[in-house]
N, C-alpha and C positions, 0 to 999 in steps of 0.2 A: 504494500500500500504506500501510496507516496506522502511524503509529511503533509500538503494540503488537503490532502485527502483525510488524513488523520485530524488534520486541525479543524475542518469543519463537521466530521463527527463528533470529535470529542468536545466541541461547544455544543451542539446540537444537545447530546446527550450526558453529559458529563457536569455541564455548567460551571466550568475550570473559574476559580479567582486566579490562577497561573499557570504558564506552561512554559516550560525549559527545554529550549531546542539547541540544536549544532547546525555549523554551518550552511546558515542562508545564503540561497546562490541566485535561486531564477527567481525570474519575476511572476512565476507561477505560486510559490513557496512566499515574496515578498507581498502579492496580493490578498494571502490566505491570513499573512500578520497582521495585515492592517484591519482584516476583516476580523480577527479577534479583539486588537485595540479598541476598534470601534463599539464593540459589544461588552467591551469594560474589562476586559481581563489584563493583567500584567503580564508582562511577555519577558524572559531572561533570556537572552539569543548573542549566539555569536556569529563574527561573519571574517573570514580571512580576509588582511588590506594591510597596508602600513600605515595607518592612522585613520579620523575622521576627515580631513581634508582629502586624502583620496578617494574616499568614500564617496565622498560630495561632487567628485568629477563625474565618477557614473552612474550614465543614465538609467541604469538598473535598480537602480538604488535611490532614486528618486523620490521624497514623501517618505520613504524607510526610517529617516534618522530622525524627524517628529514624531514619528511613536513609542519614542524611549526617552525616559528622564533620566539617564545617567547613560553616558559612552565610555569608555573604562580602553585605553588601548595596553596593551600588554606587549612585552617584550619579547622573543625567542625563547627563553628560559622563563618566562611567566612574572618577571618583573611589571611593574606596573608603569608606563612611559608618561600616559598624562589621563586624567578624568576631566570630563564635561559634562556640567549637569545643569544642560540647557542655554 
């Protein structure tokens, strides 16, 4: 099953306050988070990039980065590089 397909079951049925996902890629997967944003729930997601500013170049990711109140970018080793909270 693919995660959007998972994500619009499991609000449908489930009525998540949260859901915690790994690597958001398409814009198939980026449609299905907003569509849970929208319906209230809290979303914990990560996305491979080298920062929020790269993020913000592609167009895939468009409207992605207003549906989270904290961006968190992480290091190679999982250090922490910089947080943005809004």
């Amino acid at each position: 099953v693919k995660k959007s397909v998972a994500y619009a079951f499991g609000l449908r049925s489930l009525s998540p306050e949260v859901v915690v996902t790994d690597e958001i890629f398409s814009s198939i997967e980026i449609s299905a988070i907003k569509d849970l944003v929208r319906a209230g729930v809290k979303v914990f997601a990560s996305v491979h990039g080298k920062g929020v500013e790269e993020l913000k170049e592609h167009k895939e990711f468009d409207g992605l980065l207003q549906c989270f109140q904290v961006l968190v970018t992480l290091a190679p080793v999982g250090r922490i590089v910089e947080v943005d909270c809004g």
